[in-house]
C-alpha positions in Angstrom: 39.8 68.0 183.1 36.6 69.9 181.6 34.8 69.5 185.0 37.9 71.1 186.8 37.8 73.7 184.2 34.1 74.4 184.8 34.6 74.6 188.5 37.3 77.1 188.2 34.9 79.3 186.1 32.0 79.2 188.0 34.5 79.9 191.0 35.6 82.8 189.2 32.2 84.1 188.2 30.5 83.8 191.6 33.8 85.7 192.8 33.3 88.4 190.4 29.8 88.8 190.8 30.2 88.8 195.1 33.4 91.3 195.1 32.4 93.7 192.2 30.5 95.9 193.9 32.7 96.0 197.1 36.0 96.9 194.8 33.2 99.5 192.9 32.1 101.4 196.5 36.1 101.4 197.2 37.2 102.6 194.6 34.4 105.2 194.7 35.5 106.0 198.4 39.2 106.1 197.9 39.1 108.4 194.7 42.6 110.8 194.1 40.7 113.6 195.5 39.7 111.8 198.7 43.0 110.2 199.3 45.0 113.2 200.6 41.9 114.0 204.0 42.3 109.9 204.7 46.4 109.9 204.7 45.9 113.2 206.6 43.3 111.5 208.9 45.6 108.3 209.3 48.6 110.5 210.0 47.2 112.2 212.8 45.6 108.9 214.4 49.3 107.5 214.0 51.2 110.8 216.0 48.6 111.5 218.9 48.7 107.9 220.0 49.5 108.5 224.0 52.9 106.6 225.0 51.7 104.0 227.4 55.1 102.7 228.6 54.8 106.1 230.8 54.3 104.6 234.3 
């Protein structure tokens, strides 16, 4: 039981210590103040897509 423990710590460590500074820079990029110029970005990528069944 205390070996299963210890895995699922170090699992949890080396998972921490990989994914921190990922979540950090993302969380950096998507601030509040950045958010509205990527929704506005994403919402004009979603509308100008060209209608293919046209043929």
């Amino acid at each position: 039981m205390f070996l299963l423990l210890f895995i699922v710590l170090l699992i949890q460590f080396f998972t921490y210590w990989i994914f921190e500074p990922l979540v950090s820079f993302s969380e950096y990029l998507l601030e509040i103040r950045l958010f509205p110029i990527i929704a506005l970005i994403g919402l004009i990528f979603l509308f100008s897509a060209k209608n293919f069944e046209r043929n």
